[in-house]
Backbone atoms as SQL, in Angstrom:
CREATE TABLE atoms (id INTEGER PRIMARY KEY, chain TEXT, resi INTEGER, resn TEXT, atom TEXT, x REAL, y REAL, z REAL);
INSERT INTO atoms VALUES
  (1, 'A', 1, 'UNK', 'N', -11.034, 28.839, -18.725),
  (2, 'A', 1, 'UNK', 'CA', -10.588, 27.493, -18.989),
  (3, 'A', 1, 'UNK', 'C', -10.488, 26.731, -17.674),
  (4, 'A', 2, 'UNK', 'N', -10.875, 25.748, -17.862),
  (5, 'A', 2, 'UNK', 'CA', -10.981, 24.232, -16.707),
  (6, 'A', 2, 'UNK', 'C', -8.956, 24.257, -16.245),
  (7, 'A', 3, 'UNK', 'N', -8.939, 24.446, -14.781),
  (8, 'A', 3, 'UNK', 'CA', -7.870, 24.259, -14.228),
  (9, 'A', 3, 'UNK', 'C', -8.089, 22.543, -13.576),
  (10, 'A', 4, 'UNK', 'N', -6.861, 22.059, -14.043),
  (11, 'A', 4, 'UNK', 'CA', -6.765, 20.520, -13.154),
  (12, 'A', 4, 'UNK', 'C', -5.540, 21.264, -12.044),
  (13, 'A', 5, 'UNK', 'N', -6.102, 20.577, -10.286),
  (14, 'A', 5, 'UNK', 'CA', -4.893, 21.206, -9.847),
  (15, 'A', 5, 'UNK', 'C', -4.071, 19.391, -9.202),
  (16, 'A', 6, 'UNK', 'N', -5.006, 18.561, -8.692),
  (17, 'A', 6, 'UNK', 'CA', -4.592, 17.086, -8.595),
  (18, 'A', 6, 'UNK', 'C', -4.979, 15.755, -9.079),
  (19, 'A', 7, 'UNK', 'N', -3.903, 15.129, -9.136),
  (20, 'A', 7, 'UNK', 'CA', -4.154, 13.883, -9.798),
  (21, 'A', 7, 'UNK', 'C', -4.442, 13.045, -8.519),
  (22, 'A', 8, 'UNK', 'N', -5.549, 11.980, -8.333),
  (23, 'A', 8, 'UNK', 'CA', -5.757, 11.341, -7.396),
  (24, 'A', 8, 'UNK', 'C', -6.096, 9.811, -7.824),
  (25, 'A', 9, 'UNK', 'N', -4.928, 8.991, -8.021),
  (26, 'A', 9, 'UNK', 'CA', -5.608, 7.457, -8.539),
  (27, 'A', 9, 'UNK', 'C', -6.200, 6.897, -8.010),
  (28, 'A', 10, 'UNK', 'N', -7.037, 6.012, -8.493),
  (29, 'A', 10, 'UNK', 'CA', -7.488, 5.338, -7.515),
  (30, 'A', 10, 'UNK', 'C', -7.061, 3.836, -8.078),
  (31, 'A', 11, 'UNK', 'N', -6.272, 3.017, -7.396),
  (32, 'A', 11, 'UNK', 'CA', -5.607, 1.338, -7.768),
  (33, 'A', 11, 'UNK', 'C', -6.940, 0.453, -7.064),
  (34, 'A', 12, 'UNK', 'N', -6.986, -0.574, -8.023),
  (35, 'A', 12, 'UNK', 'CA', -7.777, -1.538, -8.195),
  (36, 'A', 12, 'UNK', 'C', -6.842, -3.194, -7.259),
  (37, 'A', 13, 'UNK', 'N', -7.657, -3.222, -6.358),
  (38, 'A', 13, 'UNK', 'CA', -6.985, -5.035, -5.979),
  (39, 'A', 13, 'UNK', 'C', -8.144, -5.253, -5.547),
  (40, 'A', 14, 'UNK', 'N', -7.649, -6.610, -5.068),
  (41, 'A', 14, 'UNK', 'CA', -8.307, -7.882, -4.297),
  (42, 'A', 14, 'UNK', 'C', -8.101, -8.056, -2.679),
  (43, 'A', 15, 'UNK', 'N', -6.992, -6.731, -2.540),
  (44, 'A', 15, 'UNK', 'CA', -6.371, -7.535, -1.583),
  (45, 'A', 15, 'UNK', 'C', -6.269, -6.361, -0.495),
  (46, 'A', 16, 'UNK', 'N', -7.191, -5.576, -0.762),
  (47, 'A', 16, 'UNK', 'CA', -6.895, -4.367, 0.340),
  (48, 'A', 16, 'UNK', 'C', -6.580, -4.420, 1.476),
  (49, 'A', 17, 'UNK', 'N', -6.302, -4.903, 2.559),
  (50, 'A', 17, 'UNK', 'CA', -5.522, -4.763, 3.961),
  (51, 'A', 17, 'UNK', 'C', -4.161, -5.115, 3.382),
  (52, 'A', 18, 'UNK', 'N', -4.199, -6.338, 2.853),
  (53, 'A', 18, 'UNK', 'CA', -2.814, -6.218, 2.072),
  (54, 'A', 18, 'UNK', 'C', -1.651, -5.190, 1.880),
  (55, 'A', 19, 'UNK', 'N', -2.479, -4.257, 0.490),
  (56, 'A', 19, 'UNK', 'CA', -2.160, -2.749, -0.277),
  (57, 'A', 19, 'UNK', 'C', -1.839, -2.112, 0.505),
  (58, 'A', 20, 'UNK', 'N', -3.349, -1.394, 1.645),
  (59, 'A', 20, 'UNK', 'CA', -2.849, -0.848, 2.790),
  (60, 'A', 20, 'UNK', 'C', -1.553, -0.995, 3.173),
  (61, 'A', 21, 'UNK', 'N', -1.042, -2.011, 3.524),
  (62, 'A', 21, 'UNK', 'CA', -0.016, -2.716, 4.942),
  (63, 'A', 21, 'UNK', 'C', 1.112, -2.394, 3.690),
  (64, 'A', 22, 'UNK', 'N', 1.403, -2.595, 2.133),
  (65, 'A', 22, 'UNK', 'CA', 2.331, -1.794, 1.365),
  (66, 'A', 22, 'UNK', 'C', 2.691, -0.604, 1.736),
  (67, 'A', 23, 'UNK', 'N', 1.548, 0.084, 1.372),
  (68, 'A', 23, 'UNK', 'CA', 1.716, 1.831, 0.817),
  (69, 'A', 23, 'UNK', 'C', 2.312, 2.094, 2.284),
  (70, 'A', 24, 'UNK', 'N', 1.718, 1.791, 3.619),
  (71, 'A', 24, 'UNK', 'CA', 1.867, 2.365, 4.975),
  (72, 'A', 24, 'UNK', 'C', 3.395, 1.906, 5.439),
  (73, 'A', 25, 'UNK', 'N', 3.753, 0.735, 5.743),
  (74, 'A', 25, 'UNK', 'CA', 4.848, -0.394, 6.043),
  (75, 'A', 25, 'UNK', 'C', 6.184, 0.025, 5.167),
  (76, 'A', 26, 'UNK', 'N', 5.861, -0.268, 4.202),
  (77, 'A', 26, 'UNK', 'CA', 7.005, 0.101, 3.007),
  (78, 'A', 26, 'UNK', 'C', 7.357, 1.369, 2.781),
  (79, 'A', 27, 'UNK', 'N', 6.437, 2.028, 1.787),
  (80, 'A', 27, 'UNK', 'CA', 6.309, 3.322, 1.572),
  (81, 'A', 27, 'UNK', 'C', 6.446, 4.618, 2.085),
  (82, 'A', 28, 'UNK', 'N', 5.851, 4.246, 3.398),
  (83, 'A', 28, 'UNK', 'CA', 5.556, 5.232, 4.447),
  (84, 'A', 28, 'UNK', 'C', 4.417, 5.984, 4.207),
  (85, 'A', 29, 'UNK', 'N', 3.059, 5.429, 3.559),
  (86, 'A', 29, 'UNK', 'CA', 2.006, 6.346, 4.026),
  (87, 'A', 29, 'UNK', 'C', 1.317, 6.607, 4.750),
  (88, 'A', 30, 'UNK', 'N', -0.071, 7.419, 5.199),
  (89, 'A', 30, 'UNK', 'CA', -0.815, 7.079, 6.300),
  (90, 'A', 30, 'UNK', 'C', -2.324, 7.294, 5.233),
  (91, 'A', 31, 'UNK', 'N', -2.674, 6.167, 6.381),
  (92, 'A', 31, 'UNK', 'CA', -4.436, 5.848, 6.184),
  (93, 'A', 31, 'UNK', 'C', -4.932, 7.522, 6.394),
  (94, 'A', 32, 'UNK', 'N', -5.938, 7.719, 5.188),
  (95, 'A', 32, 'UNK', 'CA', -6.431, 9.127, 5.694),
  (96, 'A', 32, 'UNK', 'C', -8.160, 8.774, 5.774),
  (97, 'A', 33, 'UNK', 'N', -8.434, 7.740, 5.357),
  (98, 'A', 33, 'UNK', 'CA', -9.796, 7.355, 5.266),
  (99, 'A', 33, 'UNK', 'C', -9.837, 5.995, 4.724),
  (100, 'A', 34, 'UNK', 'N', -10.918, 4.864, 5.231),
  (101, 'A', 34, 'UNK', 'CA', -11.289, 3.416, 5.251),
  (102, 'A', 34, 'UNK', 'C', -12.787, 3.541, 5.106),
  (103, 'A', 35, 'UNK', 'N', -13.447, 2.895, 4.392),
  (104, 'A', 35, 'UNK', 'CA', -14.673, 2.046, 4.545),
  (105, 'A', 35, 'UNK', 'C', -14.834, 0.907, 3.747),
  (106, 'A', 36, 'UNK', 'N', -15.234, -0.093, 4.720),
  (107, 'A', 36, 'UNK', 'CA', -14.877, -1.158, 4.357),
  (108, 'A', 36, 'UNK', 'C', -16.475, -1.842, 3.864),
  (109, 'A', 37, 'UNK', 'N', -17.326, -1.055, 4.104),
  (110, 'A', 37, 'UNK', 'CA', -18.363, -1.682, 3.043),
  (111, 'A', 37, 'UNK', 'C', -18.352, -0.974, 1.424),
  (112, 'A', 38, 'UNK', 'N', -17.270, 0.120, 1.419),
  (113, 'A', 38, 'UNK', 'CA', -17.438, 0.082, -0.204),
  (114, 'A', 38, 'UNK', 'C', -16.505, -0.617, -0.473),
  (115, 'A', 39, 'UNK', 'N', -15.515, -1.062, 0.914),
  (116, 'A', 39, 'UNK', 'CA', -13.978, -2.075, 0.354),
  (117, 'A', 39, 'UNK', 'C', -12.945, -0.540, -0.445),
  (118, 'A', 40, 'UNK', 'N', -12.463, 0.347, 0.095),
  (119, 'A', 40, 'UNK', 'CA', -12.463, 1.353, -0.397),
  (120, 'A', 40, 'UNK', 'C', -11.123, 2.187, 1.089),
  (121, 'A', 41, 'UNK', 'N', -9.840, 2.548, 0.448),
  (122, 'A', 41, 'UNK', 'CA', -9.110, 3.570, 1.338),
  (123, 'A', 41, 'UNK', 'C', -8.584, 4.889, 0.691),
  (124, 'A', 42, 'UNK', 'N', -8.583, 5.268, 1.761),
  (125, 'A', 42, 'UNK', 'CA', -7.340, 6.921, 1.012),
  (126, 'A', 42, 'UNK', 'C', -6.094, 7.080, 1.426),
  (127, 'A', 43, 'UNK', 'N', -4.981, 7.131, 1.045),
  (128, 'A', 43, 'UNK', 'CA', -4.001, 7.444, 1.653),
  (129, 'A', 43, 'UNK', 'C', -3.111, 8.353, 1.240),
  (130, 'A', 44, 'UNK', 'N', -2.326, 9.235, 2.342),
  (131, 'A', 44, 'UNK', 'CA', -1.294, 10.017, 1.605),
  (132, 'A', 44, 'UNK', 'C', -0.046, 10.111, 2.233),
  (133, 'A', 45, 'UNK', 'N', 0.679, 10.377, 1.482),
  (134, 'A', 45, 'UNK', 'CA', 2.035, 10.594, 1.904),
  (135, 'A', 45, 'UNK', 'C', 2.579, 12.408, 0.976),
  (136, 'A', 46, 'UNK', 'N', 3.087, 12.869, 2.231),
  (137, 'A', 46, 'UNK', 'CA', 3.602, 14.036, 1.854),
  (138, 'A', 46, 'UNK', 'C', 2.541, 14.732, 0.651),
  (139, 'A', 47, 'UNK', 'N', 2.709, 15.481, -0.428),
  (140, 'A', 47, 'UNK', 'CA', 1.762, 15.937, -1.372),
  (141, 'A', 47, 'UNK', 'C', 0.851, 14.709, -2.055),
  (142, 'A', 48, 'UNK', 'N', 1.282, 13.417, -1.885),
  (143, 'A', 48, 'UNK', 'CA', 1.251, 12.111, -2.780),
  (144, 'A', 48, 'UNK', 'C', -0.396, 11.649, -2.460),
  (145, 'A', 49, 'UNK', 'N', -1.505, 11.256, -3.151),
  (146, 'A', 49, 'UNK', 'CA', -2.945, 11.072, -2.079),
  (147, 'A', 49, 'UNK', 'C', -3.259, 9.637, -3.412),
  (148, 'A', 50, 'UNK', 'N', -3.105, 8.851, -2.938),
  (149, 'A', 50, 'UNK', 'CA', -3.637, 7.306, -3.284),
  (150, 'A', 50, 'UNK', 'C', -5.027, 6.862, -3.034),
  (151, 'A', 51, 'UNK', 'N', -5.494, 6.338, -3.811),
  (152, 'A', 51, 'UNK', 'CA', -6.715, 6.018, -3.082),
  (153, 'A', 51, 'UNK', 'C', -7.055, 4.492, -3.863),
  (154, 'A', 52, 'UNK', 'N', -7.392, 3.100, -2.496),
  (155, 'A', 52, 'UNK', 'CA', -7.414, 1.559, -3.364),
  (156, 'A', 52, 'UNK', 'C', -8.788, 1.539, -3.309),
  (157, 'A', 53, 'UNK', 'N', -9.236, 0.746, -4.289),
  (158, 'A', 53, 'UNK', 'CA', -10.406, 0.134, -4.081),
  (159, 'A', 53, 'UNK', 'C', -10.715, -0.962, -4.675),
  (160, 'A', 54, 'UNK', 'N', -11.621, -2.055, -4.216),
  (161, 'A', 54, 'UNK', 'CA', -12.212, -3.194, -4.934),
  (162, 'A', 54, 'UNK', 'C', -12.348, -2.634, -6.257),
  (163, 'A', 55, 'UNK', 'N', -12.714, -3.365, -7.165),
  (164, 'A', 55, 'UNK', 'CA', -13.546, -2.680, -8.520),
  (165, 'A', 55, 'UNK', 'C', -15.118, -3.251, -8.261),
  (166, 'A', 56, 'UNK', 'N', -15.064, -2.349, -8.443),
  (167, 'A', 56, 'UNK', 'CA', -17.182, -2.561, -8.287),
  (168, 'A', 56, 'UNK', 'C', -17.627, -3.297, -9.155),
  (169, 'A', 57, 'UNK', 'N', -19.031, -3.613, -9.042),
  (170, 'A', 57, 'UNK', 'CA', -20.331, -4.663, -9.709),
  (171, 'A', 57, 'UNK', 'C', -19.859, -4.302, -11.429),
  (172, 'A', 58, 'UNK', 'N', -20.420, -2.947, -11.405),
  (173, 'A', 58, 'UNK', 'CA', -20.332, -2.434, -12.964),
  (174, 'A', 58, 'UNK', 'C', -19.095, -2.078, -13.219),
  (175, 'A', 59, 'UNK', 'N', -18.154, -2.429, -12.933),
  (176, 'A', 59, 'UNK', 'CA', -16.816, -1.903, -13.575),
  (177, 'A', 59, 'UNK', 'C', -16.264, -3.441, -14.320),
  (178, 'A', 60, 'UNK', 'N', -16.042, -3.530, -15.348),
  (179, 'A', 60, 'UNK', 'CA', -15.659, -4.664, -16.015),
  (180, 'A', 60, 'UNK', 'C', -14.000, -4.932, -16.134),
  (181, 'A', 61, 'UNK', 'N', -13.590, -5.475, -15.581),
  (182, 'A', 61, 'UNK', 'CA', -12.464, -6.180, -14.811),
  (183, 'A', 61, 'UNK', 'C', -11.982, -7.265, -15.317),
  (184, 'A', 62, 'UNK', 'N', -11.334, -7.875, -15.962),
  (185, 'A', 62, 'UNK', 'CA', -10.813, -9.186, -16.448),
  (186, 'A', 62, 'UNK', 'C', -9.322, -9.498, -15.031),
  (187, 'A', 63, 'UNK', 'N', -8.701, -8.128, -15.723),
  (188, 'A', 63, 'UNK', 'CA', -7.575, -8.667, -14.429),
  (189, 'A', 63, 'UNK', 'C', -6.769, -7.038, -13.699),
  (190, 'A', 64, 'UNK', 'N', -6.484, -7.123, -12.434),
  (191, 'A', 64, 'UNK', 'CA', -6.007, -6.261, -11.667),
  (192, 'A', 64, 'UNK', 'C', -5.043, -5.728, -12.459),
  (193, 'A', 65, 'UNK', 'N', -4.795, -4.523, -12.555),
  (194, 'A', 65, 'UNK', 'CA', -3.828, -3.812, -12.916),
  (195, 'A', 65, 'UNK', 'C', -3.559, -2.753, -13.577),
  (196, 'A', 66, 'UNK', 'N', -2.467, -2.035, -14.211),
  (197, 'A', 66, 'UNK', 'CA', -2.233, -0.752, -14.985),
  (198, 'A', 66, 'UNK', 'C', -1.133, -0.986, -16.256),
  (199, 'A', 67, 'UNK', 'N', -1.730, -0.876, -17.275),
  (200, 'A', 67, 'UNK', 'CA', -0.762, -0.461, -18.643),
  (201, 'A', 67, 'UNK', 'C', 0.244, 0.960, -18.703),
  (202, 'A', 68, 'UNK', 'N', 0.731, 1.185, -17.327),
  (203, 'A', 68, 'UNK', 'CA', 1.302, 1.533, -17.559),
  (204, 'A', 68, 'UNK', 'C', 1.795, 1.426, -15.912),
  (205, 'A', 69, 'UNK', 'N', 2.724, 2.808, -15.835),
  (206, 'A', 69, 'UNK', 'CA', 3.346, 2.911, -13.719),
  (207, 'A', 69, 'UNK', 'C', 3.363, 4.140, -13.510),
  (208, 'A', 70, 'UNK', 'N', 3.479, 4.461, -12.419),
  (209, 'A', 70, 'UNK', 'CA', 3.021, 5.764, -11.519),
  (210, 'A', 70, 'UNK', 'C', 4.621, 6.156, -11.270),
  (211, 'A', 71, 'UNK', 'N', 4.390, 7.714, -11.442),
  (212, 'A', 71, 'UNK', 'CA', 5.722, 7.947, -11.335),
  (213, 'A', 71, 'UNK', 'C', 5.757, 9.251, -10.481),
  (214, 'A', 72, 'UNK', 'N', 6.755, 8.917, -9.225),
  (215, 'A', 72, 'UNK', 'CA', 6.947, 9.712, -8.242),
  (216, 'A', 72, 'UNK', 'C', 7.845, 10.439, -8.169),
  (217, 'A', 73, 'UNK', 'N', 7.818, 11.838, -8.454),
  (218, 'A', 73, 'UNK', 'CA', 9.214, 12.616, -8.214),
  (219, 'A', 73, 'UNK', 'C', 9.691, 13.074, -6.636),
  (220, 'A', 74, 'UNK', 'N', 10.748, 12.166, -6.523),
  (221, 'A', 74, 'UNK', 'CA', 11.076, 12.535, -4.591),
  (222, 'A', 74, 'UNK', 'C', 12.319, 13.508, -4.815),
  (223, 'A', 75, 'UNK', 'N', 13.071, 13.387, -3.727),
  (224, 'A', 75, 'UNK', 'CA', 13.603, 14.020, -3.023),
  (225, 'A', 75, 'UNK', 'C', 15.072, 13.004, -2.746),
  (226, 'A', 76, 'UNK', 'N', 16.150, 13.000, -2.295),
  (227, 'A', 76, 'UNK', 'CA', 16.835, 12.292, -1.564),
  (228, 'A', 76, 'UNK', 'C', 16.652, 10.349, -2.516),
  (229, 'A', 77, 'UNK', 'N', 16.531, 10.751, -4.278),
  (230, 'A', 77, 'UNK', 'CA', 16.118, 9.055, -3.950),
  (231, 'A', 77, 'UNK', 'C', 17.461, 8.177, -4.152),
  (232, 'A', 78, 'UNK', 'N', 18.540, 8.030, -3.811),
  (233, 'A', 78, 'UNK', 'CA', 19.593, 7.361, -3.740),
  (234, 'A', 78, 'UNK', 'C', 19.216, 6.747, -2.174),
  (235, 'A', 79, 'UNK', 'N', 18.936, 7.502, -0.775),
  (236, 'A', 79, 'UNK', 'CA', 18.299, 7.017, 0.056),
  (237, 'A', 79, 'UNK', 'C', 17.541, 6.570, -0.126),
  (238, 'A', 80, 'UNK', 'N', 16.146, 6.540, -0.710),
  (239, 'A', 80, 'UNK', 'CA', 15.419, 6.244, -0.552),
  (240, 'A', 80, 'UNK', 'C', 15.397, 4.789, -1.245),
  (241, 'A', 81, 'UNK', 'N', 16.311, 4.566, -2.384),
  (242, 'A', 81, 'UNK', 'CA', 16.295, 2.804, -2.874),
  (243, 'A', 81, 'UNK', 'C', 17.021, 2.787, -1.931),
  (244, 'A', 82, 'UNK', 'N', 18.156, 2.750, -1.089),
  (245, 'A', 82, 'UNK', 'CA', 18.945, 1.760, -0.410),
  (246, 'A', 82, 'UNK', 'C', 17.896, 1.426, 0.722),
  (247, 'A', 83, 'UNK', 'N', 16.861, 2.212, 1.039),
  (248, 'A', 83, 'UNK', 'CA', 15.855, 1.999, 2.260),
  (249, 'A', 83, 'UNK', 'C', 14.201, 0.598, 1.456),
  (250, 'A', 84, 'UNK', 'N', 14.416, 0.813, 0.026),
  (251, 'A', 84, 'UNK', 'CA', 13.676, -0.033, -0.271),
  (252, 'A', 84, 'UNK', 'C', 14.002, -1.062, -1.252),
  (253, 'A', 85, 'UNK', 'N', 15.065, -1.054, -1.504),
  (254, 'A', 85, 'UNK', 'CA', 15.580, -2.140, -2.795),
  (255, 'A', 85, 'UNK', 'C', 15.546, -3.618, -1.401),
  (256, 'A', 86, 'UNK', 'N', 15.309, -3.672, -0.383),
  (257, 'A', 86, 'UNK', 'CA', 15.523, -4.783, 0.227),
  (258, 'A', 86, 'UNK', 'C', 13.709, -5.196, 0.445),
  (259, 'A', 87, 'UNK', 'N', 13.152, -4.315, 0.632),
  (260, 'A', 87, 'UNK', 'CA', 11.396, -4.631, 1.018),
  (261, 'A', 87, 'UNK', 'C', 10.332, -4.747, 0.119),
  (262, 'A', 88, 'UNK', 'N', 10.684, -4.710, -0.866),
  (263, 'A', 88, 'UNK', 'CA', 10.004, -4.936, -2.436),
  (264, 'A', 88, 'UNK', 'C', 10.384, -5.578, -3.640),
  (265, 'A', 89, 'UNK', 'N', 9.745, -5.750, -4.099),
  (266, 'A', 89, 'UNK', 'CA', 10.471, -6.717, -5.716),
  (267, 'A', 89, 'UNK', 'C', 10.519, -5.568, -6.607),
  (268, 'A', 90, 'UNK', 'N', 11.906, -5.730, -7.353),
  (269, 'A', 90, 'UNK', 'CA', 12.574, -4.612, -7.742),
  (270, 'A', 90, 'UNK', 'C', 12.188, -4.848, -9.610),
  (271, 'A', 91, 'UNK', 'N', 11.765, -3.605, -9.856),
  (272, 'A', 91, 'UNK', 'CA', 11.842, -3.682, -11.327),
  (273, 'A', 91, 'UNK', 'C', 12.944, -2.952, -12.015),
  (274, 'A', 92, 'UNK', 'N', 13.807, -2.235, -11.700),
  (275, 'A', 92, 'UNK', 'CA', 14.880, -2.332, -12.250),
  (276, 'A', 92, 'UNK', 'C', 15.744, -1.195, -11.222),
  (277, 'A', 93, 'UNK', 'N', 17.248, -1.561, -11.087),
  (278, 'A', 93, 'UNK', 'CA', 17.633, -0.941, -10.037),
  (279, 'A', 93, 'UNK', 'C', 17.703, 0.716, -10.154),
  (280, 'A', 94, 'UNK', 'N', 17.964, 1.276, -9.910),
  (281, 'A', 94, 'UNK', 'CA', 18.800, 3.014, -9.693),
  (282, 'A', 94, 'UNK', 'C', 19.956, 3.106, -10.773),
  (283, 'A', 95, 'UNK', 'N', 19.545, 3.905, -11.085),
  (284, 'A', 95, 'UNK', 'CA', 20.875, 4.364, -12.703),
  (285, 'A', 95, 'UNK', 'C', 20.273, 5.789, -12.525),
  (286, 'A', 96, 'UNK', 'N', 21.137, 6.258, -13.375),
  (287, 'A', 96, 'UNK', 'CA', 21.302, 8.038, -13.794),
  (288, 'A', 96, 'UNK', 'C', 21.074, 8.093, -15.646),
  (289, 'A', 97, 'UNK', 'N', 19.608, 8.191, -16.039),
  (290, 'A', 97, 'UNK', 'CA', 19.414, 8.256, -17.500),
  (291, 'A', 97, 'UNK', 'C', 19.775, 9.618, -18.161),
  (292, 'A', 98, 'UNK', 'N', 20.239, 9.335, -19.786),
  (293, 'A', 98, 'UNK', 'CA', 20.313, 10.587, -19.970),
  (294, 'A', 98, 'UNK', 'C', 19.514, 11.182, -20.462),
  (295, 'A', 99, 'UNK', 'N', 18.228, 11.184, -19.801),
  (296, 'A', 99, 'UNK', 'CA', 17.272, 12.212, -19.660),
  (297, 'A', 99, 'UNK', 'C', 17.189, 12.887, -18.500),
  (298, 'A', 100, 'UNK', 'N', 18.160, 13.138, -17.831),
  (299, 'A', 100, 'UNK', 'CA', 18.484, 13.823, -16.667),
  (300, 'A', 100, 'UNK', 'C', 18.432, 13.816, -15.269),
  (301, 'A', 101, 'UNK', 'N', 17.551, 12.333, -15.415),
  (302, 'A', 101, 'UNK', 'CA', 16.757, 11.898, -14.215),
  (303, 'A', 101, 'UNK', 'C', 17.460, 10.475, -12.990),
  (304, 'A', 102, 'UNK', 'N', 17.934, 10.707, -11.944),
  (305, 'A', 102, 'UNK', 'CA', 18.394, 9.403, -11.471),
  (306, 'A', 102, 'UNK', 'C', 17.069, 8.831, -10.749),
  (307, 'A', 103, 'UNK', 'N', 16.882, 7.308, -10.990),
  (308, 'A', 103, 'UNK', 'CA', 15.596, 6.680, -10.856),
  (309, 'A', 103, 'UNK', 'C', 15.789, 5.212, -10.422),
  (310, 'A', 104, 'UNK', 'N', 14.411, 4.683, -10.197),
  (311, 'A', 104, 'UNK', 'CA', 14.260, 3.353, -10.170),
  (312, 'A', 104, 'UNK', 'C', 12.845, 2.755, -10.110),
  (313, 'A', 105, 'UNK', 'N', 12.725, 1.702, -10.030),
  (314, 'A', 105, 'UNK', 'CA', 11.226, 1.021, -10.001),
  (315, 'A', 105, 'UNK', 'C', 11.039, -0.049, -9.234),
  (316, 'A', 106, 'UNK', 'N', 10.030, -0.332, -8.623),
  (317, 'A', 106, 'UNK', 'CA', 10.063, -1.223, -8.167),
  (318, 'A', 106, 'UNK', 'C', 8.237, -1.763, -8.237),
  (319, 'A', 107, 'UNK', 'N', 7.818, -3.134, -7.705),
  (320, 'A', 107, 'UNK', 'CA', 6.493, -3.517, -7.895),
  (321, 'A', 107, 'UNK', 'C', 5.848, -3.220, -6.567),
  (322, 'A', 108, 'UNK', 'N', 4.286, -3.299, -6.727),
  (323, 'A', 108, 'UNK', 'CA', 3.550, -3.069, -5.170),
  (324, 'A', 108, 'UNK', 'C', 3.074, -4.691, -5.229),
  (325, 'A', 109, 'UNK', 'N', 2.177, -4.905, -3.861),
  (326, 'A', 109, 'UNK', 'CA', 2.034, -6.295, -3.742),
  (327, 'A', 109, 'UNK', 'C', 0.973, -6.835, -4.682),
  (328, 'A', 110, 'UNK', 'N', 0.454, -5.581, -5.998),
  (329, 'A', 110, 'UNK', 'CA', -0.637, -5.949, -6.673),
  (330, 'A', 110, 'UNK', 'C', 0.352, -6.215, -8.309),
  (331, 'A', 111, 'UNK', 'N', 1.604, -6.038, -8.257),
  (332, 'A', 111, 'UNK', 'CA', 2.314, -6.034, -9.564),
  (333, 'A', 111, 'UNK', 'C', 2.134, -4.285, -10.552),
  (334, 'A', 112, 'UNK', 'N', 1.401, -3.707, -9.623),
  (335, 'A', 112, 'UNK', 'CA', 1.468, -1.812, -9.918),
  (336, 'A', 112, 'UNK', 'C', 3.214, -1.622, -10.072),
  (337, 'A', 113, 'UNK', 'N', 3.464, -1.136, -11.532),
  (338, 'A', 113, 'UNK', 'CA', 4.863, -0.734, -10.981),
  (339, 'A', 113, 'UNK', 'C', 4.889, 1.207, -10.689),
  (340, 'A', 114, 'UNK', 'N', 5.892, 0.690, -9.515),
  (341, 'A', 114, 'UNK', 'CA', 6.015, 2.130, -8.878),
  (342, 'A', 114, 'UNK', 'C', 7.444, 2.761, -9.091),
  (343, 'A', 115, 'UNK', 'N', 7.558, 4.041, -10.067),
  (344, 'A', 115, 'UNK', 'CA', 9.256, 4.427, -10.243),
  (345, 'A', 115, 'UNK', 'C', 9.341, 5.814, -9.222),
  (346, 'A', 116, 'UNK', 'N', 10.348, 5.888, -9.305),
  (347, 'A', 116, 'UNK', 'CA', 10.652, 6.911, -8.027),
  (348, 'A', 116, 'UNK', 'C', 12.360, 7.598, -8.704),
  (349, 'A', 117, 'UNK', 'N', 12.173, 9.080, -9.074),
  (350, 'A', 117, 'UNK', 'CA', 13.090, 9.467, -9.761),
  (351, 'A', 117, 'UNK', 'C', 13.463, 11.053, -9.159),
  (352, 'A', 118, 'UNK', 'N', 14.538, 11.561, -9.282),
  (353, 'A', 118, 'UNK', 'CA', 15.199, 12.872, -8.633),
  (354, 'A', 118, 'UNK', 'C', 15.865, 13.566, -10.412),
  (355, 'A', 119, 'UNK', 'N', 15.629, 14.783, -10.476),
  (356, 'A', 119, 'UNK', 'CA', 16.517, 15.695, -11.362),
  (357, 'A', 119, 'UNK', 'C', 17.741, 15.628, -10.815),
  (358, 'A', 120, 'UNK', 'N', 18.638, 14.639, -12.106),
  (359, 'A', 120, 'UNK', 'CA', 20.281, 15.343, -11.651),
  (360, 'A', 120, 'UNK', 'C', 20.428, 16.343, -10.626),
  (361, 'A', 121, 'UNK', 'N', 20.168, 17.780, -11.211),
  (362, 'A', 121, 'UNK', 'CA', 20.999, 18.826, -10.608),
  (363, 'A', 121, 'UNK', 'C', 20.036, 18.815, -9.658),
  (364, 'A', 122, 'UNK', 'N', 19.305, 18.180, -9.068),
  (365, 'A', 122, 'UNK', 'CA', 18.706, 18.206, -7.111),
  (366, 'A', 122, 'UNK', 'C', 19.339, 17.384, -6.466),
  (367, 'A', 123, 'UNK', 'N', 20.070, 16.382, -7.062),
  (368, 'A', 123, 'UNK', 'CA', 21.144, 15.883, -5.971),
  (369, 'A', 123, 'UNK', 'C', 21.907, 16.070, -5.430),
  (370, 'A', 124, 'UNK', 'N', 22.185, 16.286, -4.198),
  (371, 'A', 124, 'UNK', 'CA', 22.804, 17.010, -3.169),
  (372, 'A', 124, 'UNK', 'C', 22.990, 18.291, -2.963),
  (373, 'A', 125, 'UNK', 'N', 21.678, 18.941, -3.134),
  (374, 'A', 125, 'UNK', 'CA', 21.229, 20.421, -2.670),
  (375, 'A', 125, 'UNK', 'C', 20.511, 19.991, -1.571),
  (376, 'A', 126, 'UNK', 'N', 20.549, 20.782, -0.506),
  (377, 'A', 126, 'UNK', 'CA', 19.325, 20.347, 0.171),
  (378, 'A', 126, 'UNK', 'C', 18.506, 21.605, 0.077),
  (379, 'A', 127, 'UNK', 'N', 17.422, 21.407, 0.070),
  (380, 'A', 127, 'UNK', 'CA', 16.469, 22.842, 0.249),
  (381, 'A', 127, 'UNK', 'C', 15.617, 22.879, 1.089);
């Protein structure tokens, strides 16, 4: 049987140096690869590997974006909103759901929403 071992998106803008200057500035990722005649980057952070690109000739496009949001399981994220609830437009603040998860969301500069959530019982373990 077919093993999947990573998920690697690839986000659609207009505005790539832009995106870039998000994911890197904000986020904290790093550029792992650019070419700018496919209009095309890679980036990663920690296990996390992003990748933007224009949408091409044949890809049929009405408007930028995702029906749905990308969801990041961190580490430490009570730090991590007080370090970004000020540098992004917030889609909804940090709460503790009872699905076990303390979380939050926020938008990228393309309207991608990005949530970022910790398991209860990993808060304040460190490992």
């Amino acid at each position: 049987m077919t093993k999947f071992s990573i998920l690697r998106p690839i986000l659609w803008t207009e505005k790539l140096d832009e995106t870039i200057g998000f994911y890197m500035h904000v986020l904290g990722f790093t550029l792992m690869a650019r070419n700018d005649d496919w209009q095309w980057a890679s980036l990663r952070k920690d296990d996390v590997f992003i990748m933007l690109s224009q949408p091409n000739e044949h890809e049929e496009v009405s408007k930028i974006g995702f029906s749905g949001s990308f969801y990041f399981t961190v580490n430490n994220v009570d730090e991590l909103w007080e370090d970004l609830k000020t540098k992004a437009k917030i889609c909804y603040e940090i709460e503790t759901f009872e699905w076990e998860m303390r979380e939050f969301a926020i938008y990228d500069n393309n309207g991608y929403i990005l949530q970022f959530g910790e398991p209860v019982d990993n808060i304040g373990n460190t490992e």
